[in-house]
N, C-alpha and C positions, 0 to 999 in steps of 0.2 A: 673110310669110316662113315658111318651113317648117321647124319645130324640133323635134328629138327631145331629150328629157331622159331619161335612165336614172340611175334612184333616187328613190321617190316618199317619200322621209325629210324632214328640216326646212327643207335646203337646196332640195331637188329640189321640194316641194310650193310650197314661197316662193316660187320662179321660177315655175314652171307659174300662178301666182294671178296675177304680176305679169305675166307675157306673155300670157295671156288674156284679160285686161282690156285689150288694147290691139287684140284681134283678131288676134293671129297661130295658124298654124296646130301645133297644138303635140300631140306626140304622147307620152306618159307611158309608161314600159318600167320594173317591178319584178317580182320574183319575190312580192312580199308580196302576198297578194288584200286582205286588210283596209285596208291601206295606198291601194291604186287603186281601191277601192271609195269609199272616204270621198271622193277626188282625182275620181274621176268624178261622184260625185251632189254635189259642191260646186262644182264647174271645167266650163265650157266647152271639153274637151279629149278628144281620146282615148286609152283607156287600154290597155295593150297586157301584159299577165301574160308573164313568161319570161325567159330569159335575157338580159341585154343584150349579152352576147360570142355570143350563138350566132348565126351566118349569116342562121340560118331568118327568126328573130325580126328580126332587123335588116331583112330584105327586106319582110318583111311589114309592118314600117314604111315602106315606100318611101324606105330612107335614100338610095339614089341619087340621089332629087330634092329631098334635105333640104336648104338653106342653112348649117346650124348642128346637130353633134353636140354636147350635154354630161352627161361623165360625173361624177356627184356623188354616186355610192354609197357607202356606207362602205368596201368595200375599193380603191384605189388602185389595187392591182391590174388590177379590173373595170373602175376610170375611163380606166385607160392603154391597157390591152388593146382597148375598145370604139374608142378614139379611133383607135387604127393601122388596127382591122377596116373602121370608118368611113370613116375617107380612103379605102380601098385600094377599098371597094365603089360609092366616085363622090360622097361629101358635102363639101361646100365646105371646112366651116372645123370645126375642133373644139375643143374645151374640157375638162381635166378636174382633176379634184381631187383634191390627194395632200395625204397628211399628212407624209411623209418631205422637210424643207424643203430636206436637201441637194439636192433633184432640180432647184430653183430659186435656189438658191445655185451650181449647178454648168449652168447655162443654153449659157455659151459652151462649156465642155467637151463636153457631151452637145447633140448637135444635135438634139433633138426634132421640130422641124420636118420635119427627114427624115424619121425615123418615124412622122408623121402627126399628132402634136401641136402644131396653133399656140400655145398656150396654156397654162398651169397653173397651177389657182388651189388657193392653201392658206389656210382660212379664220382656222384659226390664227395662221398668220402675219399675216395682214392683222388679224387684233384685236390683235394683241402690238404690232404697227406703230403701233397708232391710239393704244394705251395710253401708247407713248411718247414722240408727237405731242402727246398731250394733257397729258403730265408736263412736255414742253418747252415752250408757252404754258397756266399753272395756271391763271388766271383765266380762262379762256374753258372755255363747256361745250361745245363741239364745233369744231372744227376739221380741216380739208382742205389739205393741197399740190400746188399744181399745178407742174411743171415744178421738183421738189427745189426749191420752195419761192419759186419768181421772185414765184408770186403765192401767195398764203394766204387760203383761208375760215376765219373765225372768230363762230362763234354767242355771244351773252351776253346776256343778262335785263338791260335796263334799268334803273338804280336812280334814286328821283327825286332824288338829287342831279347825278346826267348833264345838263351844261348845253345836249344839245338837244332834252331832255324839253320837250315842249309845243310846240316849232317844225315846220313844214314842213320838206320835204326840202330845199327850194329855197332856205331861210331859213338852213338849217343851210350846205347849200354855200356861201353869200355870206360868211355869219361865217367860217367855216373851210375858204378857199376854197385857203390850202398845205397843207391836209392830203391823204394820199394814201391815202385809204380810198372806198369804195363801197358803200352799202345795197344788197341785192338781193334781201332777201326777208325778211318779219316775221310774226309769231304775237302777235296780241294777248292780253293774261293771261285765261285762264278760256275760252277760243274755242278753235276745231277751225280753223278759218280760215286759208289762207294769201295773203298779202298782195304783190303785187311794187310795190315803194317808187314813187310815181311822185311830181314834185314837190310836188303839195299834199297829200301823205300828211303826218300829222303825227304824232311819235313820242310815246310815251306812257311813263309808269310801266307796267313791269312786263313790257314788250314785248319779247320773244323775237325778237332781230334780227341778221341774216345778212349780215358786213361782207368784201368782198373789198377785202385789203389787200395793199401790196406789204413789203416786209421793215420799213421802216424809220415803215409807217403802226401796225407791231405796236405800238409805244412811245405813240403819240399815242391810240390807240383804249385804250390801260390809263389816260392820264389823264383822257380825255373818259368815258369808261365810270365811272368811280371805283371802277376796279378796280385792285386793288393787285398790282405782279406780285411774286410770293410763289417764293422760292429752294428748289426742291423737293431733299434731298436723303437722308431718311430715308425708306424704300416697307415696307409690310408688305403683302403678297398672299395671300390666302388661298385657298389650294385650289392644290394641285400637280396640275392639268389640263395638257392640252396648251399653252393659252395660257398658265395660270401658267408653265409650265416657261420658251417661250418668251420670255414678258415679263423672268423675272427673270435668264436670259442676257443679253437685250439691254441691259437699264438695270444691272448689271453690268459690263458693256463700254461704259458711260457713266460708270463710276466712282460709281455711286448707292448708298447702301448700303441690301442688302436683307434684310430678314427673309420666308419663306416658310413657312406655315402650313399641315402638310398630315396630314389625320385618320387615311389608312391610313399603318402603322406600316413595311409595306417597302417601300411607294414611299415613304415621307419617307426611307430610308435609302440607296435610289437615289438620287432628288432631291439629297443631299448626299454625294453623290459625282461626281454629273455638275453641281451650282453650287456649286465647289469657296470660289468666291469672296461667296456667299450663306448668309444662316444658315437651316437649315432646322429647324422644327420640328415633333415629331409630339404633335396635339393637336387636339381639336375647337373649330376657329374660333366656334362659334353659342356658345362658353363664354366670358360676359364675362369674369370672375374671369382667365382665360389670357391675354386679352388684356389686359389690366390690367396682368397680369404680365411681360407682354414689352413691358412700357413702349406701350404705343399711344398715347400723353398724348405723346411725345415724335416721334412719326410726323407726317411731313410730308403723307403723303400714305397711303389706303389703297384697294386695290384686290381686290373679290370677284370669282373667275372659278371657284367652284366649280361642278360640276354642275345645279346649284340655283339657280335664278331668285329665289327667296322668302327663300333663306339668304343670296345674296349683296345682298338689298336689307335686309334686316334687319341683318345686320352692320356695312354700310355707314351705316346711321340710326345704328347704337352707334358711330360711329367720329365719324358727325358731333357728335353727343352731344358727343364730346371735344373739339368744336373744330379738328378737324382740315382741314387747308388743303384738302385733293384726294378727293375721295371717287369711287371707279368701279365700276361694278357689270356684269355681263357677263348678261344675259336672255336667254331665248328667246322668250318671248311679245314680241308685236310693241304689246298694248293695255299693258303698262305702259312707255311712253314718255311717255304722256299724263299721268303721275304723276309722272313725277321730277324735275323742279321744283317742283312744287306738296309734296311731302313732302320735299324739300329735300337730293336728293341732286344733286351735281355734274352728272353724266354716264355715261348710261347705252348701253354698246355692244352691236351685236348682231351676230353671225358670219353669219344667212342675210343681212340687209341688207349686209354690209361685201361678202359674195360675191356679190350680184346686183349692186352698185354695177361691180365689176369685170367681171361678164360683159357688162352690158345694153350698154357703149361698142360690142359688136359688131354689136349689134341695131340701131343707132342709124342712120341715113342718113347719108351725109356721113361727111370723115373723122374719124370721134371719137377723138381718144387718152385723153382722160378722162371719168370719169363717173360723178357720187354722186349718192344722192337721200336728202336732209335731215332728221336723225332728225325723228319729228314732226312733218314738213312737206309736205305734197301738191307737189311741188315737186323738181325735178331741176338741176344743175347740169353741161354740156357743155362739153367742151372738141374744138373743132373744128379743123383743120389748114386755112386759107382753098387755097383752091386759083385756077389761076388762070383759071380762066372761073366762077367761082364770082359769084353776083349781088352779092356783097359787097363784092366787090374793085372797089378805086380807088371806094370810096362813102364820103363821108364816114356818118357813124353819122347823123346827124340826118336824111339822107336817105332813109337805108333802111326801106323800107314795115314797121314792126319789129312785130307783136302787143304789144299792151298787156298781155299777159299775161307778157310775157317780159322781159329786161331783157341788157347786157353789160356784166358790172364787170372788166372788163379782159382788157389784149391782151401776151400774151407777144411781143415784136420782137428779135430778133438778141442771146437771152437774156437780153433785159432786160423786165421785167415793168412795163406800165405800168397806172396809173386812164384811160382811154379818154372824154373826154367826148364830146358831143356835134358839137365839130368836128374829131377826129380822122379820118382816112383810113384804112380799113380796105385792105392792100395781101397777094398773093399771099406763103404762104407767114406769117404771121401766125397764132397761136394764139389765137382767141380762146373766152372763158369767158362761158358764158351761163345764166342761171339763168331757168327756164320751169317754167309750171303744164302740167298734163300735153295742156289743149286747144290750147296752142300750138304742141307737138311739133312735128308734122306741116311748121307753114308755116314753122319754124325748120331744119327739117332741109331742107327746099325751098331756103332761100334760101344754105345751104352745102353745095348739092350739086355 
């Protein structure tokens, strides 16, 4: 597939790393030399200096035989205006990124489509979304909805009181064979490893494991887990960024009550005029003694989304310190995932992963309507639209030639979300959700084409 990305920044270099690695043909467009310099002697791609709105530049990418435009530059602007210039000069599909979230709030009013925008991704928004997904099940460190929720991924660490520590897959479905949950993917403690559950996998202490569940398995997996579901209703945020601003409008409009901690003095007096319903305060968060002050002993939950990678995982350890139930931390680096279990924060989000999770559904074969791939886990999960000459259809699942690398923890049917075993029929028109390591793409995307 032929992709141009304009903007070689954190979002736009993250893509180009992740789409190279799979062999597509990817063409890089910024004004920055520094920036495509680094992007071309690290990336199998090529790198293209100049304007991403100017004509010139766009042809000399060969955008009319591009599959996929996405604009992910800093200004909004340059993302919307590229995306119109794109369609109109013959590229398939386009993609771009705004920060202004009315433009995606106001979706039906404004027909973007006409204008040449299929798509619009705002990164912010999608971490403020996941902050409040994650506030809504507290005991899980990561969590997905598929279909407003029919079906639910949820990640949790193992404790060895979980009574199917030490069993098979196989052993655990016979014991708890009306539960309606599904293994589909694990990280053993202290390993790089990712695992797709197959029945003689045996679960362990400490194991990092990936359950698709449907609403009513959320209940059963807090008692089998021996995790307690904990009533989040106290939030302190730190750092008035875009996502903080976000976050603390939304859980606001859930009735949560928020304190927001923000170090410059007249955006915290902005802030507290547009979260009229939020308490804002101007202060340097890295200062215990303030939080101390502002009661953090009494906070259910706290969440760093400042600028800073190292302040918001630092604060967050002072927060766990207090025992506090929810701890979230917002990164850019992608190598510290690898650490936030092990130094014992909750969950740790990141804006280029939440944004490539949302584009790559387009890259995907077959019809994708969903698409995450697993903090800390080499490992994707698809949500495909069964079609009906599709090899899957009218197959039951045990039948299906399926890669052992790949697994399906369930099928959305006539908005009901179901666990999928082995003799289930897979029928046209069927949502199903598949978690796959990245060498079985290919024959999964095959087999839902």
């Amino acid at each position: 597939m032929k992709i141009i990305i304009a903007g070689a920044g954190e979002v736009g270099f993250h893509l180009a790393k992740l789409l190279s690695y799979e062999s597509q043909d990817i063409t890089l467009i910024d004004t920055n030399k520094e920036s495509l310099s680094y992007a071309d002697s690290h990336l199998d791609i090529r790198v293209l200096k100049g304007d991403a709105t100017s004509i010139s530049v766009l042809r000399d990418a060969k955008v009319e035989q591009s599959h996929l435009v996405i604009g992910v530059t800093s200004s909004e602007t340059t993302n919307i205006t590229l995306c119109m210039l794109a369609k109109q000069l013959g590229c398939e599909r386009t993609i771009a990124r705004i920060s202004n979230t009315e433009f995606v709030d106001n979706k039906d009013l404004i027909k973007f489509d006409e204008l040449g925008i299929d798509e619009l991704i705002s990164p912010e928004e999608l971490a403020a979304t996941e902050i409040q997904l994650l506030l809504n099940k507290s005991a899980f460190n990561d969590t997905y909805e598929f279909e407003e929720g029919k079906l639910i991924m949820v990640g949790v660490s193992l404790p060895k009181s979980a009574p199917f520590v030490g069993k098979m897959v196989k052993e655990a479905a016979n014991i708890f064979s009306e539960l309606h949950f599904m293994p589909i993917a694990l990280q053993r403690l202290g390993t790089r490893y990712t695992v797709i559950p197959r029945g003689d996998t045996v679960f362990k202490e400490g194991d990092q494991v990936y359950f698709i569940t449907v609403k009513e398995g959320v209940d059963e997996l807090y008692k089998l887990t021996g995790k307690k579901k904990e009533e989040i209703k106290n939030v302190m945020i730190l750092g008035g960024s875009r996502v903080g601003f976000k976050a603390a409008r939304d859980l606001c409009a859930k009735k949560f009550n928020v304190k927001l901690i923000e170090k410059d003095k007249e955006k915290a007096f902005d802030l507290s005029d547009d979260l009229p319903n939020a308490l804002v305060i101007n202060g340097d968060g890295r200062n215990v003694e303030l939080l101390q002050e502002e009661s953090l002993e009494s906070m259910d939950a706290f969440i760093a989304v400042t600028g800073n990678s190292e302040t918001n995982i630092m604060s967050c350890l002072v927060a766990k310190s207090k025992h506090i139930k929810k701890t979230i931390a917002l990164v850019e680096n992608m190598d510290y995932f690898q650490l936030s279990h092990s130094i014992g924060i909750d969950t740790l989000i990141n804006k280029k992963l939440l944004a490539a999770n949302n584009i790559f559904k387009y890259i995907r074969k077959g019809e994708v309507v969903a698409l995450m791939r697993i903090n800390n886990l080499n490992a994707e999960i698809l949500e495909f639209v069964v079609k009906p000459n599709s090899k899957v259809t009218s197959t039951l699942i045990r039948e299906l030639n399926f890669p052992k690398a790949a697994t399906i923890g369930g099928v959305v049917r006539d908005g009901e979300g179901i666990i999928a075993l082995g003799g289930f029929e897979i029928q046209a028109g069927d949502r199903v959700v598949v978690c796959c390591l990245p060498e079985a793409i290919p024959k999964i995307e095959r087999l839902f084409l």
